[in-house]
N, C-alpha and C positions, 0 to 999 in steps of 0.2 A: 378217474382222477382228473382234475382241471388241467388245462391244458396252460403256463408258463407265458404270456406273450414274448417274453424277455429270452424265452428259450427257445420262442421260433425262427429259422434261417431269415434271413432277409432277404427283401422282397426284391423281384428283377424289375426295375423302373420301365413302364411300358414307353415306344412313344408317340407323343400326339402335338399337333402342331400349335406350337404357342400364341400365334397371332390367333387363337380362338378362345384365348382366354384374358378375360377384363381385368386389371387392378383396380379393385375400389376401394380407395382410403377414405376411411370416416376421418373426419378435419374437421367435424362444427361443434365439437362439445366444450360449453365452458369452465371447464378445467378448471372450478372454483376451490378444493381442497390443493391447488400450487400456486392460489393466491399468497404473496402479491406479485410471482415471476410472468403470472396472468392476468395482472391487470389492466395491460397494453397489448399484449400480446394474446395468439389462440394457444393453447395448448402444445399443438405440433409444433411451435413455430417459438419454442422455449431451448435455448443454448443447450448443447452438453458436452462434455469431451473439450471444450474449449474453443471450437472452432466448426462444430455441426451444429445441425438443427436435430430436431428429433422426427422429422417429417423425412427428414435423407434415409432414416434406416428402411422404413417400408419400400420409397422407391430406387434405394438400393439393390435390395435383396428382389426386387421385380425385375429391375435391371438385368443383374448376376443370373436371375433365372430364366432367361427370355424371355420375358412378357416384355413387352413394348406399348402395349393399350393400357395408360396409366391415369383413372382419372380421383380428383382428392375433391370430396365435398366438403364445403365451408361453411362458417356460420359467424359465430361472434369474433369480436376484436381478429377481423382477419386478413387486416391491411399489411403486415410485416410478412404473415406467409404467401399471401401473392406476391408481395413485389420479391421473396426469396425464390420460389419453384419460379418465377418469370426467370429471372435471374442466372438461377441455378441450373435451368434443362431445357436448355434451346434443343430440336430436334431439326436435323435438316431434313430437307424435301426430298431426301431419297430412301430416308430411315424404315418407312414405311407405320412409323409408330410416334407418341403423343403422348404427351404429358400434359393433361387438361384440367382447369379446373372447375366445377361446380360450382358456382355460387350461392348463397341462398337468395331466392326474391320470391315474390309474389306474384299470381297470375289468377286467371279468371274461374281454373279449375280451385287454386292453394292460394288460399286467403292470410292463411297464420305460418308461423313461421314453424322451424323442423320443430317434435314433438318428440323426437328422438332416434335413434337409428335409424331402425325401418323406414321412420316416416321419411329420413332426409334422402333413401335411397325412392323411395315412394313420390316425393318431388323428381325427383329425376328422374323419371324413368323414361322418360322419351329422349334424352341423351344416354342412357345406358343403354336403352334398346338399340340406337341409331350405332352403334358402335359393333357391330354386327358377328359378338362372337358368341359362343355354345355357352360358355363356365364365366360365372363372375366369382372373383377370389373377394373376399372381402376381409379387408385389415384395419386396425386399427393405429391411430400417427399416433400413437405416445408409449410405444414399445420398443425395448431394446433386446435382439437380438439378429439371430446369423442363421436364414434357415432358404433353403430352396426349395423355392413353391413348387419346381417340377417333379419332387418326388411326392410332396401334398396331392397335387390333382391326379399324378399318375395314379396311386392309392386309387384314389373317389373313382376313377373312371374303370381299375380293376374292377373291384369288386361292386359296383354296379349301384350306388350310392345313390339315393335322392338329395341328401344333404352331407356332407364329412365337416368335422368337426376338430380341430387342433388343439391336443390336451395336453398336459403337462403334467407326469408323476410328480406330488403333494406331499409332506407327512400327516399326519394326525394334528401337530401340533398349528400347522400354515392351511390344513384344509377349512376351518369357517372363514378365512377371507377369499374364498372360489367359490363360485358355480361350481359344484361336484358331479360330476357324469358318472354314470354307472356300465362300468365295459363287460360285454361276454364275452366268452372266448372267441368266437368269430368276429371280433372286432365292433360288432353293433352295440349303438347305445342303446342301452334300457329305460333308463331314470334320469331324471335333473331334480337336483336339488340346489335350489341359490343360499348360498352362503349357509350350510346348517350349522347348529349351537356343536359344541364338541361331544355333547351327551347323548347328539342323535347321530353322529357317526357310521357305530355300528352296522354293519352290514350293507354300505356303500363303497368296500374296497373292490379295487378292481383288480388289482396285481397284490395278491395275497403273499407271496413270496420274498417282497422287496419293502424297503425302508422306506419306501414313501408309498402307498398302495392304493392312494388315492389320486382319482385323475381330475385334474379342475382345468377349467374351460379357458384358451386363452382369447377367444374373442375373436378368434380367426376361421372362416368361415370357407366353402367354397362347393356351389350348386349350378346347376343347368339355367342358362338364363330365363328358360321358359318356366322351368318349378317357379323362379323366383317369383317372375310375376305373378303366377297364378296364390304363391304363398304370400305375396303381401296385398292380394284381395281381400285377404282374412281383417276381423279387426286387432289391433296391436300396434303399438306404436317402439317397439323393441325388440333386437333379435333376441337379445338373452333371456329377457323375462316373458318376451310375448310367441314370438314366432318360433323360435326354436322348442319349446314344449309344445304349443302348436303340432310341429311337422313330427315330434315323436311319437306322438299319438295313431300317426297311421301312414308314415312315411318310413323307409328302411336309411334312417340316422348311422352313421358310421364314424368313427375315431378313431383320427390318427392320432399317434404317440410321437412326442417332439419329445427327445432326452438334455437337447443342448440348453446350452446359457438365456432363461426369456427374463425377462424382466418389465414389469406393468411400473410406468412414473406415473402412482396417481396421487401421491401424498410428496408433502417439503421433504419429509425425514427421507423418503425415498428416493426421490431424487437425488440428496445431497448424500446418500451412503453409495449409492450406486455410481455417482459420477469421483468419490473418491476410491471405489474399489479400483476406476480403470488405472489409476493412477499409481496405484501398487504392484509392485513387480509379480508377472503372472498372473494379471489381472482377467477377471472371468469373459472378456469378448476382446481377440486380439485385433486393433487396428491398423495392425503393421501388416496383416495378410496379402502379399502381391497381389493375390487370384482375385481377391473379392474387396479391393478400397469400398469405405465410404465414401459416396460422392455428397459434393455442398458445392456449394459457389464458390468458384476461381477467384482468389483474389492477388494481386500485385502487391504483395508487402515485402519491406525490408527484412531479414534473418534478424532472430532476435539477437538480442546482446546483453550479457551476463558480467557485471563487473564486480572482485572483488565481495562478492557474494557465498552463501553455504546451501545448499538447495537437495534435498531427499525424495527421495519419490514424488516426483512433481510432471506434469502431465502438461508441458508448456507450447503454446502455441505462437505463430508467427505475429512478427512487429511487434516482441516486445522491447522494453529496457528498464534493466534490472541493475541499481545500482546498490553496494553494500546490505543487501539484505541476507535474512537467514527463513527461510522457508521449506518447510517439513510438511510432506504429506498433502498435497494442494493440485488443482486445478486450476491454472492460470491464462485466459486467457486473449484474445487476439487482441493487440495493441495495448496491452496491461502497463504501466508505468507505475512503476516499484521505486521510492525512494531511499535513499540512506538509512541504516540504523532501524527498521521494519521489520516484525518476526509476522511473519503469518504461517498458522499451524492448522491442519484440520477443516479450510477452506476452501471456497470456491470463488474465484476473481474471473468475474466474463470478461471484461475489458472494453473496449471502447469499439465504438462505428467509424468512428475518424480521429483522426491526431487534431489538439488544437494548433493554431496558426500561430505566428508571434505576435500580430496584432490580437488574437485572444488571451494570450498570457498576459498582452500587459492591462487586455481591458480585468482580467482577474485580479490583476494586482491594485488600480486602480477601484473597484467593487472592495476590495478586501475579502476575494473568497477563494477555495482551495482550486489547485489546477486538478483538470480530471485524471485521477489513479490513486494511490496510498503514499499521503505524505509522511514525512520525516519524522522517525521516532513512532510510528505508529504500529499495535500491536494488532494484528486480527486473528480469531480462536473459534472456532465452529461457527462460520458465517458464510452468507452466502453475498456477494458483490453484486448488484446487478450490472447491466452494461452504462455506461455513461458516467457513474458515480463520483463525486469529490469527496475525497476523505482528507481531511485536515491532517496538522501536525500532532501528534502527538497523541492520538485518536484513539481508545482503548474497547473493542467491543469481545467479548466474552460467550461463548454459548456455555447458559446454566440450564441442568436438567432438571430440576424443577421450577422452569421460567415459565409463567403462563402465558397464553397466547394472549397478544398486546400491539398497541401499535402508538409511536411516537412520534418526535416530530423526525423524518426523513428514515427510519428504521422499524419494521414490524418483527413480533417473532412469530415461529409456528416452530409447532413439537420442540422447542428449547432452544433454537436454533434463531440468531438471527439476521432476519433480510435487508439487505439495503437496496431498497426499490431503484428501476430503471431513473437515471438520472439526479438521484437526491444528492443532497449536500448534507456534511457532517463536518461543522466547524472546530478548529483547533481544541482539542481538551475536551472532547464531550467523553462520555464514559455511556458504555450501556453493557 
């Protein structure tokens, strides 16, 4: 009879010293299906929760796990995530550990630019090497969750792993959007399959027992740094499609089981359900944890202020001000200005970089154009705010479910849902 993984005791976490193991965050992918929150921005480097990046959860939870060797490779539009990780992770000189970043450039060996994972870890690799530990953990920046890489690597170095692999039980109905692993009872992978149709299914469960039986890949990786090199001498320009079926072929692959909250931001709708879930009471990744904050950048802002306003599950962040509004179910956040008379329902408000000055309000007034935040009378309904935004008076935007993907003047939609890009203007009375 098969033996249960779900039924097996858990594992005593061996231990082995942290400083020999690399954080490597992928950072350079252009993140084109969360255009237009990407259109200035890299991907990691895209707001959530109101006052994070999505780049703080990986080196969060590196943090939280002692790794201290943290370095995030880059690529496009990735001016806002350097100057945040500068920012955000000073280390001092006695830390013994870094927070580095990669950048992408050209040199005499790499003429074009990254080709895709592998390759960008494959650019680097004489800073990877020079970092002089045993195990490179590799993560991905646009993932939300809460996991301790110590008990990840402990796993891989038990049980004597060329490569361990971080999977997540599936159902039936969510496993064509996974990489699907096929697990044996000794925890080895057998088979990958990327993304199969629902009709070929069949006999890729791994945990026959349980509601979801299928394991799909989250993109989280963690090997010897010597296997690495020698694995990305191969050709492939991708761990998920290239290298990793690659090393199953004659490498002893292993899979570890993550049961907790993960979450991949790679679509608008995704985004914007995920960053209203946290926002709901009991929401599925607790922020309030003493033990493990997310860290972001310090900032000096005033306590927000709430006046005379009605407000529900709302997930609100510092420096704001909130006058007479009525807000249900939202995301609001840092330096958000909220006008009188306002319902916003089922959104997301980034909020601003800086308060404007009085000599900017009167040059607005002056211009004839709205002050940065949601003016007076205005209604917002499944939308997403970027950071900077002027919304007029009286400003009606709507998410319609069968709204096609489109783009206006200072408003795009995706998945029915609409965005108001970093910075735009939406004059008095517009309606979308």
């Amino acid at each position: 009879m098969a033996v249960d993984p779900w039924d097996t005791p858990p594992r005593v976490m061996i231990t082995f010293d942290t400083s020999d193991v690399l954080g490597l965050i992928l950072g350079g992918g252009k993140g084109t299906r969360l255009y237009p929150l990407t259109e200035r921005r890299s991907k990691p480097a895209v707001p959530f929760a109101g006052k994070y990046r999505l780049i703080d959860i990986p080196i969060s939870n590196c943090i939280h796990s002692g790794i201290q060797k943290i370095a995030i490779l880059t690529q496009f539009q990735s001016t806002s995530l350097h100057r945040h990780i500068s920012r955000a992770y000073r280390r001092d000189s006695f830390s013994g550990g870094w927070v580095e970043i990669l950048a992408a450039d050209q040199s005499i060996n790499h003429q074009a630019w990254y080709q895709g994972t592998a390759d960008a870890v494959r650019h680097k690799w004489v800073e990877i090497e020079n970092a002089r530990t045993k195990y490179v953990l590799i993560l991905a920046g646009d993932h939300l969750y809460n996991m301790d890489y110590r008990a990840f690597v402990s796993y891989h170095i038990e049980t004597g792993a060329d490569l361990t692999l971080a999977v997540q039980p599936v159902s039936r109905a969510d496993a064509p959007g996974f990489g699907i692993l096929k697990r044996a009872d000794d925890g080895r992978i057998v088979n990958f399959t990327e993304k199969p149709p629902a009709d070929k299914l069949d006999g890729l469960e791994s945990l026959p027992s349980n509601e979801r039986p299928f394991l799909g890949s989250m993109g989280i990786y963690v090997i010897s740094t010597s296997l690495l090199r020698e694995l990305l001498q191969e050709p492939g320009d991708d761990f998920g499609n290239h290298i990793v079926p690659a090393a199953l072929r004659d490498r002893n692959v292993m899979g570890y089981i993550y049961d907790g909250y993960w979450a991949d931001i790679g679509t608008v709708d995704r985004y914007f359900e995920v960053n209203l879930d946290l926002a709901r009471p009991g929401g599925p990744l607790d922020l309030f944890d003493p033990a493990r904050p997310i860290f972001t950048r310090a900032r000096f802002l005033p306590p927000s202020s709430v006046y005379d306003s009605t407000m529900k599950d709302v997930l609100l962040a510092d420096g704001c001000r909130i006058r007479g509004a009525t807000i249900d179910h939202a995301v609001v956040g840092l330096r958000s200005i909220v006008a009188p008379q306002v319902t916003i329902k089922r959104s997301i408000i980034m909020g601003a970089d800086d308060y404007e000055t009085h000599a900017q309000l009167r040059e607005n007034q002056k211009l004839g154009r709205p002050d940065m935040g949601v003016g007076e009378g205005s209604i917002i309904e499944g939308a997403i705010l970027d950071k900077n935004v002027r919304i007029g008076r009286n400003v009606h935007i709507r998410k319609l479910a069968e709204r096609p993907d489109a783009e206006g003047k200072g408003w795009v939609s995706r998945d029915g849902i609409v965005i108001v890009p970093k910075g735009a203007c939406l004059p008095d009375g517009t309606v979308v």
